[in-house]
PADRENTI-974375 format. One line per 4 residues: their letters; for each residue x, y, z of N, C-alpha, C. Coordinates in nm, 3 decimals. Layout:
BEGIN
A> X/Y/Z/X/Y/Z/X/Y/Z ~ ... .
This chain:
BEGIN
XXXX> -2.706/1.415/2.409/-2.712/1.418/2.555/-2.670/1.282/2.609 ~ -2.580/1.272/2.701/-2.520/1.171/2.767/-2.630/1.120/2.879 ~ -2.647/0.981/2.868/-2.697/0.906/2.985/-2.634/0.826/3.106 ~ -2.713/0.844/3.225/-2.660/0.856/3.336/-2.659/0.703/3.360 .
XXXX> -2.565/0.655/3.473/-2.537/0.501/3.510/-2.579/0.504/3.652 ~ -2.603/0.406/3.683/-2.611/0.415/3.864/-2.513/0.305/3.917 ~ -2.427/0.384/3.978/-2.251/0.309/4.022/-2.248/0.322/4.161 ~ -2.262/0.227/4.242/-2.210/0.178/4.351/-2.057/0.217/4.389 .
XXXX> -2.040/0.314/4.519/-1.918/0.351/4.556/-1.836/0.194/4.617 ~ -1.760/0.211/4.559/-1.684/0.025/4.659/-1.600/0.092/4.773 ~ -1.620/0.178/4.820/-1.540/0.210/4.971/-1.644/0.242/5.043 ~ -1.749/0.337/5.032/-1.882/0.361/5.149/-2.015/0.318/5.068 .
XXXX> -2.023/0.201/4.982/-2.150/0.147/4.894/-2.254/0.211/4.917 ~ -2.215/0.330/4.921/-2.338/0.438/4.848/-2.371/0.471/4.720 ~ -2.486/0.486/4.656/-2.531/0.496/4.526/-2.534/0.581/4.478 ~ -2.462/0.625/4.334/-2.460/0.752/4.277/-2.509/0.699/4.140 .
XXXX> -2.564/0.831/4.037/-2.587/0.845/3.919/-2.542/0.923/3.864 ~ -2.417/0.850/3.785/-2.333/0.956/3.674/-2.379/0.920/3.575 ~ -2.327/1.067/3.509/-2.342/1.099/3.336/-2.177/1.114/3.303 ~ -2.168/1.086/3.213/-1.990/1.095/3.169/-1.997/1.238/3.073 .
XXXX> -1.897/1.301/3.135/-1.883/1.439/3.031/-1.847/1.413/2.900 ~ -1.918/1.501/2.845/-1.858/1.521/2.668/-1.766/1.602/2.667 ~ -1.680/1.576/2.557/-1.543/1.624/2.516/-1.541/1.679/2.371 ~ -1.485/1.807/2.319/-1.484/1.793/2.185/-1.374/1.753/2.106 .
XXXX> -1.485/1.702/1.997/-1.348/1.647/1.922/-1.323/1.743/1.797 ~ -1.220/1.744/1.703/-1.136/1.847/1.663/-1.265/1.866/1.497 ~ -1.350/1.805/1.487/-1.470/1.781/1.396/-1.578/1.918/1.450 ~ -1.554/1.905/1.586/-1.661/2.011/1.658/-1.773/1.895/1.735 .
XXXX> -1.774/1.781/1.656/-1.937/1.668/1.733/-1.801/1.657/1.884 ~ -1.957/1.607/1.947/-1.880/1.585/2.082/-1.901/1.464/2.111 ~ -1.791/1.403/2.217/-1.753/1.273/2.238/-1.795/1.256/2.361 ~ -1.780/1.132/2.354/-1.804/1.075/2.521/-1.824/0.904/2.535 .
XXXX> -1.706/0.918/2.644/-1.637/0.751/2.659/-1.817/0.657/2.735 ~ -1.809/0.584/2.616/-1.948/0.523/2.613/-1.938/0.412/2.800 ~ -2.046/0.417/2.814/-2.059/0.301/2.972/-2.167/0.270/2.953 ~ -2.149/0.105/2.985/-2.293/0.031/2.995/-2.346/0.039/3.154 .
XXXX> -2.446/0.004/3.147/-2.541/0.005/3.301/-2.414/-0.094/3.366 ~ -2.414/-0.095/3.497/-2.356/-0.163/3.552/-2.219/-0.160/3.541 ~ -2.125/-0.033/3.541/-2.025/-0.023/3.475/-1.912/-0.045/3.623 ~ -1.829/-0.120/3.628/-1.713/-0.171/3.740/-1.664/-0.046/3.753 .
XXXX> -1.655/-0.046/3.894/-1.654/0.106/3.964/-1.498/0.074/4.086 ~ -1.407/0.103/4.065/-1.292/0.092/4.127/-1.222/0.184/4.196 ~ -1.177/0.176/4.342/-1.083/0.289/4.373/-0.949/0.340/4.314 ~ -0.977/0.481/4.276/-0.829/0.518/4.240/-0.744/0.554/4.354 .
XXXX> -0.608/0.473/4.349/-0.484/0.494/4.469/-0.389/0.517/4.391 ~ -0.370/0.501/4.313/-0.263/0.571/4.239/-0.257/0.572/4.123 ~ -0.257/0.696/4.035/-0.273/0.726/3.920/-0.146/0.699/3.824 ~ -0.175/0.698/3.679/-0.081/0.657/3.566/-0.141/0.707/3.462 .
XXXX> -0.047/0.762/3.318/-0.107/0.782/3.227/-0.185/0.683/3.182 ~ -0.148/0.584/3.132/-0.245/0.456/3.081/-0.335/0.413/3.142 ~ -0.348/0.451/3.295/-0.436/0.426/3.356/-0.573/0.553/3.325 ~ -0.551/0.685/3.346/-0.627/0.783/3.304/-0.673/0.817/3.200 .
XXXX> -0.625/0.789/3.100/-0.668/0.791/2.932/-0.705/0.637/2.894 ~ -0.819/0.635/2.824/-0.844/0.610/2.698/-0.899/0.619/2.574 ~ -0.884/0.529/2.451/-0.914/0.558/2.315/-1.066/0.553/2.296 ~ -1.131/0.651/2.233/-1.256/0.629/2.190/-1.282/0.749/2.054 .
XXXX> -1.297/0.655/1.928/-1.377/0.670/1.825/-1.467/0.771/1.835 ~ -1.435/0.908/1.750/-1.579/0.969/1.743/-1.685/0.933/1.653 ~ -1.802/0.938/1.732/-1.904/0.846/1.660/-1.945/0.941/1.509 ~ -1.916/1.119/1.484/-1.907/1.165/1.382/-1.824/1.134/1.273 .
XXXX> -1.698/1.145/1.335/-1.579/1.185/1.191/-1.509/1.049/1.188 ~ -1.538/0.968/1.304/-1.452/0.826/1.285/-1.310/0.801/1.345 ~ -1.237/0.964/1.415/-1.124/0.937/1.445/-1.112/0.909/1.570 ~ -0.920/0.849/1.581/-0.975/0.796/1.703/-0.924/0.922/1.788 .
XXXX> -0.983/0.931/1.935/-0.888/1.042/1.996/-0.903/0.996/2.184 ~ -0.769/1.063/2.255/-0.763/0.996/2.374/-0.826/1.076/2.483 ~ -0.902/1.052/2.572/-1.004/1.104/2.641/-0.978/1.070/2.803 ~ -1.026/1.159/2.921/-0.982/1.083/3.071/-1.075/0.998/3.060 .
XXXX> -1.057/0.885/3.152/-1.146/0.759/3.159/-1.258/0.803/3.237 ~ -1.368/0.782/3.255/-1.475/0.806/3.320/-1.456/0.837/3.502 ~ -1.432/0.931/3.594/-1.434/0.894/3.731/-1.503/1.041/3.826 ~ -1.541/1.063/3.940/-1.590/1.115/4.025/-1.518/1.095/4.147 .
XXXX> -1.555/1.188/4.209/-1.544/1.149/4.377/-1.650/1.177/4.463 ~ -1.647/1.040/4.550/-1.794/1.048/4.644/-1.741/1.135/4.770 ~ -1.870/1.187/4.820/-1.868/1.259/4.921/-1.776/1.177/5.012 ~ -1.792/1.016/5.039/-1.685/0.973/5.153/-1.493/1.008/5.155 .
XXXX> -1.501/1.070/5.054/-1.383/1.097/5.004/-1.338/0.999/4.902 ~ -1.369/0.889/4.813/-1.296/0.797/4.728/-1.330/0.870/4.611 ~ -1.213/0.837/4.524/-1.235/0.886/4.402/-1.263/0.747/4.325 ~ -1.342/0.753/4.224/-1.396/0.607/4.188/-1.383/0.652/4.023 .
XXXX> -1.347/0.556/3.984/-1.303/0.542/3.820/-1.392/0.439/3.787 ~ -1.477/0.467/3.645/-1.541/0.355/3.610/-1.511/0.304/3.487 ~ -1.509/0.136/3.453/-1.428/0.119/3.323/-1.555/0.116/3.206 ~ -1.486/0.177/3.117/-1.598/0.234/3.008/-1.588/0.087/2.958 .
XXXX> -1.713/0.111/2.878/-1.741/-0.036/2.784/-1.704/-0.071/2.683 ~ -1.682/-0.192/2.697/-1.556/-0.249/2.598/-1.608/-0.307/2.498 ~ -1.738/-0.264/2.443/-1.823/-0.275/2.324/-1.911/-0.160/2.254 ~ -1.855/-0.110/2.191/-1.859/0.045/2.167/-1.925/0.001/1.995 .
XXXX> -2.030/0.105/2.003/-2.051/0.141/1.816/-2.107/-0.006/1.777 ~ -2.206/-0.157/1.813/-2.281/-0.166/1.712/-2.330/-0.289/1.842 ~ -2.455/-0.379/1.814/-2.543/-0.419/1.881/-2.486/-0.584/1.962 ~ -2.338/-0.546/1.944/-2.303/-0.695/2.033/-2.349/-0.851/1.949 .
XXXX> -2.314/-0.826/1.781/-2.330/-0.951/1.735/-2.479/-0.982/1.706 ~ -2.597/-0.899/1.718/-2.721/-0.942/1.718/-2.752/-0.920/1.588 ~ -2.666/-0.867/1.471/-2.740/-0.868/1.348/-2.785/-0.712/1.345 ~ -2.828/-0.626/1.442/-2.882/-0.517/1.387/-2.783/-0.394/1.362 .
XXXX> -2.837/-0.304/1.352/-2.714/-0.195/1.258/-2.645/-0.126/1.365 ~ -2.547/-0.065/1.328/-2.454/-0.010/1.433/-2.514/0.115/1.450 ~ -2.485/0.135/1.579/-2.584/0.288/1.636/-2.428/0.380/1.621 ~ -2.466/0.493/1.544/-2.391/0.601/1.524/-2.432/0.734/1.561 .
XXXX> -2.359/0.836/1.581/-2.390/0.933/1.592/-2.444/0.989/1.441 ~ -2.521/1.105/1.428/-2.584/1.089/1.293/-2.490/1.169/1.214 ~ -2.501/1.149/1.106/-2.374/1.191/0.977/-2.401/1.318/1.023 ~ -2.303/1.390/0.998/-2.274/1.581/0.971/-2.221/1.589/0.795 .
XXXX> -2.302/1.578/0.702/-2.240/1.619/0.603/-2.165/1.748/0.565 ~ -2.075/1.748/0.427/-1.999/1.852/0.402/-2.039/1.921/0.284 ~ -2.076/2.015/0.337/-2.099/2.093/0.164/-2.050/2.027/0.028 ~ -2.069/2.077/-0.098/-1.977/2.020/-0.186/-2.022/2.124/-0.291 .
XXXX> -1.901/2.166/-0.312/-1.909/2.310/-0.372/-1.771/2.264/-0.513 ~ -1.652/2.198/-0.498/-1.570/2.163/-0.596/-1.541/2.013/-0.609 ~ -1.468/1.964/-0.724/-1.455/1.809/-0.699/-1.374/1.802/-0.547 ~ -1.273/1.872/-0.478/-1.179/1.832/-0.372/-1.320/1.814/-0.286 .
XXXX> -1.413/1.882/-0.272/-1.525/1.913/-0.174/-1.599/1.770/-0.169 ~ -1.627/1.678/-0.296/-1.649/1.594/-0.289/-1.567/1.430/-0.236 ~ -1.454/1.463/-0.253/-1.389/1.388/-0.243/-1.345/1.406/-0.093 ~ -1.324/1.518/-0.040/-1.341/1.510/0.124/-1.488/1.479/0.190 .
XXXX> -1.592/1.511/0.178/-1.730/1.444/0.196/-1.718/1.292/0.201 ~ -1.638/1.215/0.081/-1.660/1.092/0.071/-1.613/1.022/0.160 ~ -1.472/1.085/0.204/-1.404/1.024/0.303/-1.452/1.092/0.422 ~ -1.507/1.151/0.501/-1.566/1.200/0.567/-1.656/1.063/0.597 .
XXXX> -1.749/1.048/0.540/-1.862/0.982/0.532/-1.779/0.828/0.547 ~ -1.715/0.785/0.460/-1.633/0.607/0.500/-1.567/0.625/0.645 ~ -1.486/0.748/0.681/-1.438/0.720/0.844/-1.590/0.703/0.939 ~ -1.739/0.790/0.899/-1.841/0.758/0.985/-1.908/0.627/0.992 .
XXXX> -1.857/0.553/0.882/-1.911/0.415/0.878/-1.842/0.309/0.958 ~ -1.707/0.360/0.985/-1.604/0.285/1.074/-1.456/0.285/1.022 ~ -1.410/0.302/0.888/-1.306/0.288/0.824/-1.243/0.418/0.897 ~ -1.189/0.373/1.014/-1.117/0.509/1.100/-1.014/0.579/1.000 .
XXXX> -0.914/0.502/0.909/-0.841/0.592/0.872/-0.866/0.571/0.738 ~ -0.903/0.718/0.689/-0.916/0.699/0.505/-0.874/0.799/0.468 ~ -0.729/0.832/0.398/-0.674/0.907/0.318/-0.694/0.968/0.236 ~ -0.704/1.087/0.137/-0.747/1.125/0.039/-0.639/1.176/-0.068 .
XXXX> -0.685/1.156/-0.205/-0.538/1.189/-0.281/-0.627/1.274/-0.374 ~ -0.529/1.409/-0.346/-0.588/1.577/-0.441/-0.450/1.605/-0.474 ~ -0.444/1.620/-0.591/-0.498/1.595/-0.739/-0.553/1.443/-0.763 ~ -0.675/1.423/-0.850/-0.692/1.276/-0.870/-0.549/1.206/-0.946 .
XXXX> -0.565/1.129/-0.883/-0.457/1.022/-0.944/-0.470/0.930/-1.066 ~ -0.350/0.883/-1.161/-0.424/0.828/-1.252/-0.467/0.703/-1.234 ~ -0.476/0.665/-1.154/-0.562/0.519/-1.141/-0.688/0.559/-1.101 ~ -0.725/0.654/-1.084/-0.874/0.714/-1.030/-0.917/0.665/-0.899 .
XXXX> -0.826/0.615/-0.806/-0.853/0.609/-0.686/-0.842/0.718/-0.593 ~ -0.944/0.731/-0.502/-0.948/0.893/-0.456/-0.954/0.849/-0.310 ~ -0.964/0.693/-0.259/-0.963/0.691/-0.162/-0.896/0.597/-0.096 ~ -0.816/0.578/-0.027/-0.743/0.436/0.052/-0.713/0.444/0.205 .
XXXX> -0.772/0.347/0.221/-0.747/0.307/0.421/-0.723/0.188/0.402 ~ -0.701/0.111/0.560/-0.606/-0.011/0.572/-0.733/-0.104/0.526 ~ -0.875/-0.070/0.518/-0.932/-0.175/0.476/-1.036/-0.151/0.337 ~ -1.042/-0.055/0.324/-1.165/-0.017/0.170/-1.065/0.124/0.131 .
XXXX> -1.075/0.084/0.010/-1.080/0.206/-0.125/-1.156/0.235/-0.186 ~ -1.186/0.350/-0.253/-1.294/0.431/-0.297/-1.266/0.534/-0.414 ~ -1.374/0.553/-0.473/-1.356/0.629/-0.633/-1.460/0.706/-0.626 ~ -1.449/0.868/-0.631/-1.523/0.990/-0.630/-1.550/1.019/-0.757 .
XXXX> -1.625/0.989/-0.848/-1.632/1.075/-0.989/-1.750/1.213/-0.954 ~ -1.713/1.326/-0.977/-1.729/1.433/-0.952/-1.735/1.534/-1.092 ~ -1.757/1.462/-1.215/-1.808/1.455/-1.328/-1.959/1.536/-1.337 ~ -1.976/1.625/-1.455/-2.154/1.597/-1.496/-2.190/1.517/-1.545 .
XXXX> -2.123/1.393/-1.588/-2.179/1.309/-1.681/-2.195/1.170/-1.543 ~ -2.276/1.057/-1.584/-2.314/0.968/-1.521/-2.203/0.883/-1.529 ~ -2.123/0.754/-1.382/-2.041/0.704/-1.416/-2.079/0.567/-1.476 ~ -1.959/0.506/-1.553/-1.966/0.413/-1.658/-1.903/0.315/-1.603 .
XXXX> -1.951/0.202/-1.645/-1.910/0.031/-1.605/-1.750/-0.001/-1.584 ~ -1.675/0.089/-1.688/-1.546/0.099/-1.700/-1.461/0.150/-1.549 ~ -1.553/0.282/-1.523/-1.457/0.286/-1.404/-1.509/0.186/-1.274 ~ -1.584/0.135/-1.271/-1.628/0.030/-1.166/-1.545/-0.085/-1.179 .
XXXX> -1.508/-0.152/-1.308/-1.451/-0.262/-1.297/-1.297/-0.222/-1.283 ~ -1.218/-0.117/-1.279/-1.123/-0.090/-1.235/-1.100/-0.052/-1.095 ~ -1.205/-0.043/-1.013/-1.241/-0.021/-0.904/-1.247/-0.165/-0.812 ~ -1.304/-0.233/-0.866/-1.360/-0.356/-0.819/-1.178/-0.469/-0.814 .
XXXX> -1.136/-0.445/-0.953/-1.011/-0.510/-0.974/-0.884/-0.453/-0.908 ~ -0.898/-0.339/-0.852/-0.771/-0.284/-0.738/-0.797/-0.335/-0.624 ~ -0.974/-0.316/-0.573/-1.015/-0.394/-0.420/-0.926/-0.515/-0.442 ~ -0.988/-0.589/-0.551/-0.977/-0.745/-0.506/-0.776/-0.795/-0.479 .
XXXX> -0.742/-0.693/-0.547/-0.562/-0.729/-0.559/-0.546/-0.652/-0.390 ~ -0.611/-0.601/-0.332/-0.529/-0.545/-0.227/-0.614/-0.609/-0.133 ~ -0.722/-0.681/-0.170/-0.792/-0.738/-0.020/-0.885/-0.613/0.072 ~ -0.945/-0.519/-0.028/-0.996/-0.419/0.022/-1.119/-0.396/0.016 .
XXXX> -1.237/-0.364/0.089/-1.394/-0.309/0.014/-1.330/-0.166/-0.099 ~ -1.442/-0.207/-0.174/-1.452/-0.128/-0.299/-1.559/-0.029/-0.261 ~ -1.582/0.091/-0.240/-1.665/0.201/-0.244/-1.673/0.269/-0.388 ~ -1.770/0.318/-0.383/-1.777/0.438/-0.530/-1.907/0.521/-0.521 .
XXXX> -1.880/0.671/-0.554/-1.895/0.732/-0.507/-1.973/0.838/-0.610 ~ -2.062/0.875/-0.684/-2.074/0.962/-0.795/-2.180/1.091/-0.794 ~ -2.149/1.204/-0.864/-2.233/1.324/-0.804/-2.333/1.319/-0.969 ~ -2.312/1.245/-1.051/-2.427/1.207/-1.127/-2.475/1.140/-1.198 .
XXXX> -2.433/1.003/-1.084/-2.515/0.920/-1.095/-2.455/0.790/-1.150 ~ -2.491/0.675/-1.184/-2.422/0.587/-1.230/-2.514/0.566/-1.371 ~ -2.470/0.481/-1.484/-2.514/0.464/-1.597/-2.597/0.284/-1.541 ~ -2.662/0.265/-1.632/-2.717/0.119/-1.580/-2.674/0.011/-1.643 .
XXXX> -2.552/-0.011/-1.705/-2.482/-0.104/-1.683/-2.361/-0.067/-1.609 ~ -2.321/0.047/-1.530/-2.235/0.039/-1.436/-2.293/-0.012/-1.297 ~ -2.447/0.020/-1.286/-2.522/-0.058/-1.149/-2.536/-0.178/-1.191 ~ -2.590/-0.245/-1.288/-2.559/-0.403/-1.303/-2.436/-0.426/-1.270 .
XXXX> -2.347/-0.408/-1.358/-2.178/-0.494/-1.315/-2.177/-0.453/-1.126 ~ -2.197/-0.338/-1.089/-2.191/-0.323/-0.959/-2.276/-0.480/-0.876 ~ -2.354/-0.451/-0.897/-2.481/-0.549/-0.831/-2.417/-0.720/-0.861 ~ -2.350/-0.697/-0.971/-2.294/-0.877/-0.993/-2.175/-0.910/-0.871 .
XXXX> -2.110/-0.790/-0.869/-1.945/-0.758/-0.784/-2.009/-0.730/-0.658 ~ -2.128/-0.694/-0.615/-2.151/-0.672/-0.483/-2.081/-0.552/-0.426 ~ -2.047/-0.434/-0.505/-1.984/-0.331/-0.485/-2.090/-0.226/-0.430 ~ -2.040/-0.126/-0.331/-2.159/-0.044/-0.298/-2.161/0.109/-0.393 .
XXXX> -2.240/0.117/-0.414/-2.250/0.229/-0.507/-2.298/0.360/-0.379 ~ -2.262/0.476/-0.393/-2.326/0.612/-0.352/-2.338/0.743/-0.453 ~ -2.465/0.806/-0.428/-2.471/0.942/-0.507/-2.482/1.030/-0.386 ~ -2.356/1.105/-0.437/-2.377/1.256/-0.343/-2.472/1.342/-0.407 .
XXXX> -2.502/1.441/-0.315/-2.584/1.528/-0.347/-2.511/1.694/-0.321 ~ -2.558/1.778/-0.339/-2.431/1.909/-0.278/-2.467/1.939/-0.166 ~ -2.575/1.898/-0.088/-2.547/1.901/0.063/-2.415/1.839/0.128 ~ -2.361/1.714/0.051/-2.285/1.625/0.084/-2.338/1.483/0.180 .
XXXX> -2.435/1.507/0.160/-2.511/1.379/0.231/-2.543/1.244/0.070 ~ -2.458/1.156/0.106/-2.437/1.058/0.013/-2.571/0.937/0.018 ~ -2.638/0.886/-0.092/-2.766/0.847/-0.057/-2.714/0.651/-0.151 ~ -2.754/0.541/-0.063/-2.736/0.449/-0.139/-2.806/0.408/-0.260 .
XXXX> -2.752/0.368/-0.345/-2.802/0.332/-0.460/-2.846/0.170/-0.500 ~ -2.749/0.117/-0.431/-2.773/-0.073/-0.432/-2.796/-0.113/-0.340 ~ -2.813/-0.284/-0.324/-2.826/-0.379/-0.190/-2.704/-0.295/-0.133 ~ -2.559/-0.339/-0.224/-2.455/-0.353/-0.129/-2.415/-0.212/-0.043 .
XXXX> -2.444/-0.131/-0.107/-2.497/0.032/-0.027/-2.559/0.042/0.081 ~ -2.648/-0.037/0.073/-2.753/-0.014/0.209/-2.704/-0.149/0.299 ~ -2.645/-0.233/0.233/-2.583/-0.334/0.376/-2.460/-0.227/0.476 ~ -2.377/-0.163/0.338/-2.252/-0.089/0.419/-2.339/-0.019/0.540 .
XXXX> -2.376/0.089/0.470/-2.519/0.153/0.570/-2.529/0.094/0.673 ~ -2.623/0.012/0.683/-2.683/-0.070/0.770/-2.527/-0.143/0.902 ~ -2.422/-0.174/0.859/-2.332/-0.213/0.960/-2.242/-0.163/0.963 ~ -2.220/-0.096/0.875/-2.104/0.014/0.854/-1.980/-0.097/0.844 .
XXX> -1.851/-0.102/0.845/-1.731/-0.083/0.834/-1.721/-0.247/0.837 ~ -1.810/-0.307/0.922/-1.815/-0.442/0.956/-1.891/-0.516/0.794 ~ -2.007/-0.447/0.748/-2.058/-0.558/0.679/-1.995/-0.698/0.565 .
């Protein structure tokens, strides 16, 4: 549910309380161009695309998509546009965790099932664009965006130290976070070497709701895309 602002008309400074409509996004969660209290309230005289659209992040799936900008018209006749806030998705530098909309996990019924879950789950942390490669590839990377890559083992067996440090050694050559991702489990010298590399470990579950396993898990968690 969207919360309401109280915006001052700047042509008859009468007081209104808007709520900004939700929009859906192509995920099904619904969007809506975020506004802080006090949001600059301007007459529209003449309209433009760039002026009527902008970009906002769904706080579910992570993508970005283009939305009308926030506006009304007061009874005096002005139509009033308000500029959405230009600090969207986490607490303005204070250290605490980024407020998200809450995960929608994905079933996980085959390895592809897992491996879309995973990336599912890294675009909700902030990594807006994360690719997926079906068939696995032989480098066992299952996941790449412009800033973290990621490794789905979707195995019955528990994953091994081996594929972590090949994981860890592609991040570091491309300048990327390292994710990894496993449906059973990691072995315990693949969470040590993890824990030395500061790599975040996750276990899915077949709900598709991915649960952290290390510090560096629950920092991603905790700031998502930023930590």
């Amino acid at each position: 549910m969207t919360h309401s602002v109280s915006v001052r008309c700047p042509a008859c400074r009468r007081e209104h309380a808007y709520s900004p409509p939700e929009y859906p996004c192509a995920c099904g969660a619904p969007v809506t161009v975020p506004l802080r209290a006090g949001a600059t309230a301007v007459l529209v005289r003449h309209r433009s695309w760039s002026d009527a659209w902008t970009e906002v992040p769904c706080g579910s799936c992570g993508e970005p998509g283009h939305w009308p900008q926030p506006e009304f018209c007061c009874p005096c006749g002005a139509t009033v546009r308000l500029a959405p806030d230009a600090v969207t998705g986490s607490d303005a530098g204070d250290g605490g965790p980024v407020r998200r909309a809450p995960f929608r996990p994905l079933t996980i019924r085959t390895g592809d099932d897992a491996v879309s879950c995973a990336a599912h789950f890294l675009r909700w942390l902030g990594f807006r664009t994360v690719e997926t490669a079906v068939p696995r590839p032989a480098s066992g990377l299952d996941l790449r965006g412009p800033r973290v890559v990621g490794m789905v083992d979707a195995s019955t067996v528990p994953t091994g130290g081996a594929s972590i440090e090949t994981l860890w050694l592609y991040a570091m050559t491309e300048q990327q976070t390292p994710v990894a991702f496993s449906l059973a489990g990691f072995e315990r010298g693949a969470r040590n070497r993890a824990d030395e590399l500061r790599l975040a470990l996750f276990v899915l579950d077949l709900t598709g709701t991915p649960q952290p396993v290390n510090d560096a898990a629950d920092a991603l968690l905790h700031r998502g895309a930023d930590a």
